[in-house]
Every structure is written in C-alpha cells, then in structure tokens.
C-alpha positions as a Markdown table, in Angstrom:
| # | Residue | x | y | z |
|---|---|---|---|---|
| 1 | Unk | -11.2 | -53.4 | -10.9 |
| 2 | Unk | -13.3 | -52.0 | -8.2 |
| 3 | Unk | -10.1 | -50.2 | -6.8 |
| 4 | Unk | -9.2 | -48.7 | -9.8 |
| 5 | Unk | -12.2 | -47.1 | -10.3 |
| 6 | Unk | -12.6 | -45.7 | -7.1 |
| 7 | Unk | -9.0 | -44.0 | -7.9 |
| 8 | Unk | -10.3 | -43.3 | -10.9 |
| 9 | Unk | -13.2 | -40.9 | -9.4 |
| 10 | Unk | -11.1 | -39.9 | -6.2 |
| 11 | Unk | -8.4 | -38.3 | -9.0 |
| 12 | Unk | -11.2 | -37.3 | -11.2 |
| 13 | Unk | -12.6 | -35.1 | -8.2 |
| 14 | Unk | -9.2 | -33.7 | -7.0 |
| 15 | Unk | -9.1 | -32.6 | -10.7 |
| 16 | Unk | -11.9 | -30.7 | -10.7 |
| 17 | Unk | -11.8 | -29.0 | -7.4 |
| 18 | Unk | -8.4 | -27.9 | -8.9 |
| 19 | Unk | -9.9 | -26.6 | -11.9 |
| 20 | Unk | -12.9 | -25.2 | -9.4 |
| 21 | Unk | -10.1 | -23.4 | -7.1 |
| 22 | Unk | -8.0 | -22.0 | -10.2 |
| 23 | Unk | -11.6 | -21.0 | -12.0 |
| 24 | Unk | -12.4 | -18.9 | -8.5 |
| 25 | Unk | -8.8 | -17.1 | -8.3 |
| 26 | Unk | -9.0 | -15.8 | -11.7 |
| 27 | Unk | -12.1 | -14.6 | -10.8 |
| 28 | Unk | -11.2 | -13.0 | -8.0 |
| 29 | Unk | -7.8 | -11.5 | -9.5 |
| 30 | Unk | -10.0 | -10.0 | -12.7 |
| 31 | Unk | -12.5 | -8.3 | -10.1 |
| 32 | Unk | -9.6 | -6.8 | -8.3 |
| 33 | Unk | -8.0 | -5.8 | -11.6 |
| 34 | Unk | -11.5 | -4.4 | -12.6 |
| 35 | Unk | -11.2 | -2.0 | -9.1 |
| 36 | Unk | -14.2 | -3.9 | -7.8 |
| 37 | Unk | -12.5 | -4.9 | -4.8 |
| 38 | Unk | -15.4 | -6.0 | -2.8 |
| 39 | Unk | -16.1 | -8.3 | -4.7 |
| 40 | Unk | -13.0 | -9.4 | -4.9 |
| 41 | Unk | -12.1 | -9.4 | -1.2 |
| 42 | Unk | -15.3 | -12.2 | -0.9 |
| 43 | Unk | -13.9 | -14.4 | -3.2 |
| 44 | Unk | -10.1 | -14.1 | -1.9 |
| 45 | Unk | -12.0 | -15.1 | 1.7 |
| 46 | Unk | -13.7 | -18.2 | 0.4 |
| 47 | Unk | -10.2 | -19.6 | -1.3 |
| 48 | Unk | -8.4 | -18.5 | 2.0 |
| 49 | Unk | -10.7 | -20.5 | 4.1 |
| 50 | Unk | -10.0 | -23.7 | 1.4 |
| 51 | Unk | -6.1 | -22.9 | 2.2 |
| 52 | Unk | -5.1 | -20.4 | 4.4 |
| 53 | Unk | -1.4 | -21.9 | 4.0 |
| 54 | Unk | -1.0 | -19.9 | 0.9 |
| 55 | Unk | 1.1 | -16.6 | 1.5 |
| 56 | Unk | 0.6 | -15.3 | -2.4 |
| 57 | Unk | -2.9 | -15.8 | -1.3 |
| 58 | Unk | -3.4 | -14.1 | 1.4 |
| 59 | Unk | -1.4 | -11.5 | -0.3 |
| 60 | Unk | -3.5 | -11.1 | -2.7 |
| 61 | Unk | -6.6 | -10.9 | -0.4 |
| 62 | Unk | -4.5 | -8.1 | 2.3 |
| 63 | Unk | -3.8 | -5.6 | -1.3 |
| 64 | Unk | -7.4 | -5.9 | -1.7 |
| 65 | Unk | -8.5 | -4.8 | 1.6 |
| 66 | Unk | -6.1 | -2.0 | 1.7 |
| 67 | Unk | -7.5 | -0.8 | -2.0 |
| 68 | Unk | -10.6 | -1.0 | -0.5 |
| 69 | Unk | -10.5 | 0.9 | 2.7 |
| 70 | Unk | -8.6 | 3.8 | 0.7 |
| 71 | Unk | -12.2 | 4.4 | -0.8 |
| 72 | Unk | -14.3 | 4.3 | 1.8 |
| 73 | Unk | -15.8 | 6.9 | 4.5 |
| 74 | Unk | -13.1 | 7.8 | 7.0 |
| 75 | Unk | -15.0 | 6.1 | 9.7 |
| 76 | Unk | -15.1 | 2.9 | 8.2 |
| 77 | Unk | -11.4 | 2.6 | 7.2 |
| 78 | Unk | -9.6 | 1.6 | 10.4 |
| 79 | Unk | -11.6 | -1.9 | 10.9 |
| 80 | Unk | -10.3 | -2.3 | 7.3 |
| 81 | Unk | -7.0 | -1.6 | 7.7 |
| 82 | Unk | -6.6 | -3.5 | 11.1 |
| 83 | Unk | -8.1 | -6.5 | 9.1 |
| 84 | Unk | -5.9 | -6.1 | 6.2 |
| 85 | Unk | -3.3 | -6.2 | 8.6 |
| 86 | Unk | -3.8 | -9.5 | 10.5 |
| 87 | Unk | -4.0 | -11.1 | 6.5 |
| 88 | Unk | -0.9 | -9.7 | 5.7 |
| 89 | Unk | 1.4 | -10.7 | 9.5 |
| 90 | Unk | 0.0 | -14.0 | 8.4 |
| 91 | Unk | 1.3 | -13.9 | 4.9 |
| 92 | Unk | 4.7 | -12.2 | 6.1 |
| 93 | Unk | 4.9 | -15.5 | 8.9 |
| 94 | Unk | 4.8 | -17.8 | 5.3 |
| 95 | Unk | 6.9 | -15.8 | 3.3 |
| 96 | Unk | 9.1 | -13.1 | 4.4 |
| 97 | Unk | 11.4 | -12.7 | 1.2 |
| 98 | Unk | 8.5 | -11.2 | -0.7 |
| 99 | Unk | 8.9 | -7.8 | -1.1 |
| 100 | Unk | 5.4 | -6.7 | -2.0 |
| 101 | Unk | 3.7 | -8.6 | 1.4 |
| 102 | Unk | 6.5 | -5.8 | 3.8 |
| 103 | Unk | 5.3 | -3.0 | 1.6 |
| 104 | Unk | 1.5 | -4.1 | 1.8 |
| 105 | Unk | 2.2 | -4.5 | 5.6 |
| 106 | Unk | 4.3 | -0.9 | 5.8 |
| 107 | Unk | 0.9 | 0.8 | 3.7 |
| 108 | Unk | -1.7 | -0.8 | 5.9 |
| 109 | Unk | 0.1 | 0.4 | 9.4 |
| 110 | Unk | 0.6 | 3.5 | 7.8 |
| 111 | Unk | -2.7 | 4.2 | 7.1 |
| 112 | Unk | -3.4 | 3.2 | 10.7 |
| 113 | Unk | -0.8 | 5.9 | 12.0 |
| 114 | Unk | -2.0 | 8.6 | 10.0 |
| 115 | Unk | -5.8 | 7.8 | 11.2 |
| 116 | Unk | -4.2 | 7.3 | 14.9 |
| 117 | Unk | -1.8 | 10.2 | 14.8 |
| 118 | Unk | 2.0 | 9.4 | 14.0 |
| 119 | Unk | 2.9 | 10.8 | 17.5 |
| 120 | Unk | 0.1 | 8.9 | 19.4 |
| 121 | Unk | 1.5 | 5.5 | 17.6 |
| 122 | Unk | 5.0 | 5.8 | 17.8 |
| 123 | Unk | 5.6 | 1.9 | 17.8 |
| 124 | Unk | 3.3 | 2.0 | 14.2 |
| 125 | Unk | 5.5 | 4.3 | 12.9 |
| 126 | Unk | 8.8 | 2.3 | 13.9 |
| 127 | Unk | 7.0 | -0.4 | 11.8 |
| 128 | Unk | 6.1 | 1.2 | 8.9 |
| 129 | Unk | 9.7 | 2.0 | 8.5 |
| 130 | Unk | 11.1 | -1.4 | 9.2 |
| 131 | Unk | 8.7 | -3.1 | 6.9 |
| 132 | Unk | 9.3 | -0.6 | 4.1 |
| 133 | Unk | 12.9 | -0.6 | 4.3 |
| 134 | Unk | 12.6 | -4.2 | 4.4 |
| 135 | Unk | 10.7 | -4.4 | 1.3 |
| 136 | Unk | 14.0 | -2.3 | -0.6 |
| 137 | Unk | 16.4 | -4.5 | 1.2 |
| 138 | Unk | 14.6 | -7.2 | -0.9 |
| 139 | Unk | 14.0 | -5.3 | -3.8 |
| 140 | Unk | 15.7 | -2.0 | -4.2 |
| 141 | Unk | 13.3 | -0.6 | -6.9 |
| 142 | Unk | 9.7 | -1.1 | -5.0 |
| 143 | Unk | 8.4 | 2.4 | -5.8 |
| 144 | Unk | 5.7 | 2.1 | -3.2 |
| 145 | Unk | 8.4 | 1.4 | -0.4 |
| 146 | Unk | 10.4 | 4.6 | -1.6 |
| 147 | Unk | 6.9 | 6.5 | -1.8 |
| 148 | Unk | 6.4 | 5.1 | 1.6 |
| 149 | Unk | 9.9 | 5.8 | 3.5 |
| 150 | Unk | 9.6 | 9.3 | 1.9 |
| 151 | Unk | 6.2 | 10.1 | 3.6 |
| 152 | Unk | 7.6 | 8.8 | 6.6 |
| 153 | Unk | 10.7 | 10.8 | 6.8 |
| 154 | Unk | 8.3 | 13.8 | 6.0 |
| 155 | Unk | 5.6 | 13.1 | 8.8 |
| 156 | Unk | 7.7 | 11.6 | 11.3 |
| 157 | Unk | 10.3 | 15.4 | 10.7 |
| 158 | Unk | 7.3 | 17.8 | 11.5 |
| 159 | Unk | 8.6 | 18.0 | 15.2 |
| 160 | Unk | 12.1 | 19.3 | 16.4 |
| 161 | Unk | 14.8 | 16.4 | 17.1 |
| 162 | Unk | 15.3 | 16.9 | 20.4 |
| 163 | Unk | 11.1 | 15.6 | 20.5 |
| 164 | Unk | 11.4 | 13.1 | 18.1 |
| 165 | Unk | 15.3 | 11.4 | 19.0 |
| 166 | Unk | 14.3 | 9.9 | 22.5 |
| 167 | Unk | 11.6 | 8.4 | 20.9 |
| 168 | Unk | 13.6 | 6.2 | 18.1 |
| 169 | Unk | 12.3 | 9.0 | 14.9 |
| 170 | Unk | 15.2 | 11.3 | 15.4 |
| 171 | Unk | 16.5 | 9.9 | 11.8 |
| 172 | Unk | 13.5 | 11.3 | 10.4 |
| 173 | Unk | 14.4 | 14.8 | 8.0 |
| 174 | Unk | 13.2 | 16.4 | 5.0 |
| 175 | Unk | 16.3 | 16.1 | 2.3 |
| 176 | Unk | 15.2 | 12.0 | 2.7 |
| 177 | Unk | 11.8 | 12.8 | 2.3 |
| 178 | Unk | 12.7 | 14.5 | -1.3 |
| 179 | Unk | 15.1 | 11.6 | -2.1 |
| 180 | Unk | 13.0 | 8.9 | -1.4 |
| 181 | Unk | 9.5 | 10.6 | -3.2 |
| 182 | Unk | 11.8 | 11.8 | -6.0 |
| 183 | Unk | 13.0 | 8.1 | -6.5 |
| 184 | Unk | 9.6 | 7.1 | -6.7 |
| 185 | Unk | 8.4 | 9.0 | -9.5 |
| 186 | Unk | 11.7 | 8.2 | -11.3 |
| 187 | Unk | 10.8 | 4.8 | -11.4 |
| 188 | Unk | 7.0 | 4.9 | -11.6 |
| 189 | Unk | 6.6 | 8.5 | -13.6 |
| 190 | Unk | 2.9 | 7.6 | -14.6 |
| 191 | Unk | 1.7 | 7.2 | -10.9 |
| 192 | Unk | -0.3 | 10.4 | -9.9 |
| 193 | Unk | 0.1 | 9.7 | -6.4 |
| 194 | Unk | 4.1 | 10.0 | -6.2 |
| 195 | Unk | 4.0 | 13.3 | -7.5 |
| 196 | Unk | 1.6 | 14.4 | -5.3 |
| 197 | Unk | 3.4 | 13.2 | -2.0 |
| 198 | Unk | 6.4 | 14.5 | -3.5 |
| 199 | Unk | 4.6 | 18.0 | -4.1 |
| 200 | Unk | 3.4 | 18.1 | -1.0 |
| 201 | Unk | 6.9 | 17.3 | 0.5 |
| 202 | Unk | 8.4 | 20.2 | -1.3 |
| 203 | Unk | 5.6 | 22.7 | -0.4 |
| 204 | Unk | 6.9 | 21.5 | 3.3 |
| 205 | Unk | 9.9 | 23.2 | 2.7 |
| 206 | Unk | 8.8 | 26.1 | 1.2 |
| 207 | Unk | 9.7 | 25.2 | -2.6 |
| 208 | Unk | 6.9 | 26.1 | -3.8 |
| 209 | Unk | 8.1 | 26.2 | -8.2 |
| 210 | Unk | 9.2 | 22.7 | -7.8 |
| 211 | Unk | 6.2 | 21.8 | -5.9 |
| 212 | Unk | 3.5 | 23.6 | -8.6 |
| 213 | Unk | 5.8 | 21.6 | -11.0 |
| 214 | Unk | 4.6 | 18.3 | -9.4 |
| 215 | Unk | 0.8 | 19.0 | -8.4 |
| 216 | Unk | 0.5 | 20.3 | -12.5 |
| 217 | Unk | 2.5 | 16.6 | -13.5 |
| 218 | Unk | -0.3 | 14.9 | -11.3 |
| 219 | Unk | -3.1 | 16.8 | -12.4 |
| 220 | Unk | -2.2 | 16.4 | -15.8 |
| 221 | Unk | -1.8 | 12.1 | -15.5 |
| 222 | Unk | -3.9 | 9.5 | -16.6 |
| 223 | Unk | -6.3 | 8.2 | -14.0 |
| 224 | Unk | -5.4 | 4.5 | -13.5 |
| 225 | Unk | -7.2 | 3.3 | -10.7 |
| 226 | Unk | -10.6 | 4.9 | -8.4 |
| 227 | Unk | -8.3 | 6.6 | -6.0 |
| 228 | Unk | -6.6 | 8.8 | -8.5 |
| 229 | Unk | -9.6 | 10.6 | -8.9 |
| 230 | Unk | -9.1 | 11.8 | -5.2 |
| 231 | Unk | -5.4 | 12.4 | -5.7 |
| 232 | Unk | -6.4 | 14.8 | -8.6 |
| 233 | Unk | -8.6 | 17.3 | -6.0 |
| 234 | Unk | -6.1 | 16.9 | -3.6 |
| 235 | Unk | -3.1 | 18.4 | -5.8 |
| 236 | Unk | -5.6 | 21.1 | -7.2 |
| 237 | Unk | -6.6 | 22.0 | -3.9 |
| 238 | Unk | -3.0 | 22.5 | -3.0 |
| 239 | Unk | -2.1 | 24.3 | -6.2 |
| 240 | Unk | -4.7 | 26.9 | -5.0 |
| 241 | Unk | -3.4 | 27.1 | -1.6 |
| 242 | Unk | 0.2 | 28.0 | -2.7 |
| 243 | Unk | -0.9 | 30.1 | -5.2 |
| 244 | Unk | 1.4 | 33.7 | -5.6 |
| 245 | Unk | 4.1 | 31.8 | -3.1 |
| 246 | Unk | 7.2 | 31.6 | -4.5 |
C-alpha cells in the first residue's frame, strides 16, 4: 500500500511539472506572438535550462533573440545576434531537417555580416548562403530563405568578379538577386519587408519604375510586427532619394 502511494505522488508530481512546463511555453509563445520578446526570451531561457535537449525549443528561443536584436540600438545588436546564434548551432546539431532553424541561423549570421562588413566576413557570408539554400533544399517555398539568398546575391555582387571569384562569392549577380526577392513577395505578398529588399535591389540596377512600384506596395502594407514601422521610413526615405530618376 505504502508503495502505491508513493507512485501515486511520484506520478502525481511528474503530472504537474508537465502541466507547469506546458503552462510556461504557452506563455512564452503568446509574449513572443504579442512582439514582447524580452519577455519572451526569459521565459524560453528558464524552459531551456529544464531541457536544453529540445531543438523546437531552442528554436523557438534563437527567433526570439533575432526579433529582438532587430529593435534595438545598433550597438547592442551584435552580442544579440552572436547569442542567438550559439541557440540556434545547438538546435541545428538536434535537428537538421527543420527548415526554419537553417533560415534562423542564415538571418542571425547575416545580420552579423552586414554589422561586420560582408567583405571583412567572408567565411559568414559563405554561411549565410549555405544555410539558406539549405533551408529551400528542405522546403522550397521558405520565403525568408528566398528573401535571404536574394540579399545575398545583391550584397555579395557590389564588387567586380574578378574581386569576389577567388574568394568563393564569384556566383554572386544581380538577375538572382531579382529572382530570388521577387519570389519572395510572390509567396508572402503581405510582408512589407520583401518588397522593400526587392525595391532596393531594383534601384541597384537602375530600374528605378519598378523599384517606386515596390517602396509604394510597402508603404502602403499593413504593419504586422514592430519592425515594419522601420521598414516603412526606410522605403520612403528611398522613394525620395530616387525621386525624378527614371
């Protein structure tokens, strides 16, 4: 009798530390959801340390990071993105046939390039591209890993190939860049970002109609998420800039 009470309790506690754990990850998700990603990213911490053997988790807790660092000073995003990053190998090393864990992994390092400079971090940019090609070979509609490969192909072009082929980017061109960040808004059409990247990609080559026609599509867009609100400046900014070009 005594024995099957103390199984009894044992169960009963596993229960509710289930319940407890379940409880603190809807939590979490709903604060991330509600763009309150500090908040988020404490909670996401505290179930990592319970189990740090779940990839979805620390999924979950690397996205966060990287929406987080995207709104804060300049200054304070590289410790952010580094950090994100270290979540995210770790999730990869669990489960590397999720798609969205090589995309998070190809945004955070590109982040980090962009802060570094694409051409002082050459070996980040070979990443980015690897994970985000990755990410399609896995799933061949991830709009953030065609948003992502477009960039790249943008950035990593800006120099002549006979720079960039001796250093693995000679790949990189323009008419991908288009494809890519055209690809993207095709499949996500509401996502302000996409057509700004692929504005800006078109004002690279001097189209400018094409590019006023994007920069007006993301102006015009409803703001989803904090960041937008950024995006939105940006593309009027740029509007002004090519303003009479034609």
């Amino acid at each position: 009798m005594i024995i099957l009470r103390k199984t009894f309790f044992i169960a009963l506690l596993i229960g509710l530390v289930s319940v407890a754990v379940a409880g603190d990850l809807q939590v979490a998700d709903s604060l991330g959801g509600a763009f309150q990603y500090d908040k988020a990213i404490t909670l996401y911490k505290q179930l990592v340390q319970a189990d740090s053997s779940d990839a979805g988790l620390l999924l979950k807790l690397g996205a966060n990071l990287n929406n987080y660092a995207e709104l804060q000073p300049e200054s304070d995003q590289l410790k952010l993105y580094e950090e994100a990053y270290q979540v995210l190998k770790k999730s990869e090393s669990i489960d590397s046939s999720n798609a969205e864990i090589h995309f998070q992994i190809a945004r955070t390092q590109g982040r980090v390039a962009l802060y570094k400079g694409i051409w002082n971090s050459i070996g980040l940019a070979k990443e980015v591209k690897r994970e985000a090609e990755t990410a399609l070979v896995i799933n061949p509609q991830h709009d953030g890993a065609m948003h992502i490969l477009g960039r790249w192909h943008r950035e990593a072009s800006n120099k002549p190939q006979i720079i960039r082929a001796p250093l693995g980017l000679g790949a990189a061109n323009k008419a991908d860049a288009v494809r890519y960040l055209d690809k993207a808004v095709e499949l996500r059409p509401d996502y302000i970002s996409h057509h700004l990247e692929l504005g800006k990609t078109y004002i690279s080559i001097d189209k400018y109609p094409e590019a006023r026609n994007q920069l007006f599509t993301a102006i015009l867009l409803k703001v989803q998420r904090p960041i937008d609100e950024r995006y939105i400046e940006e593309a009027k900014k740029l509007l002004k800039e090519i303003e009479g070009k034609s």
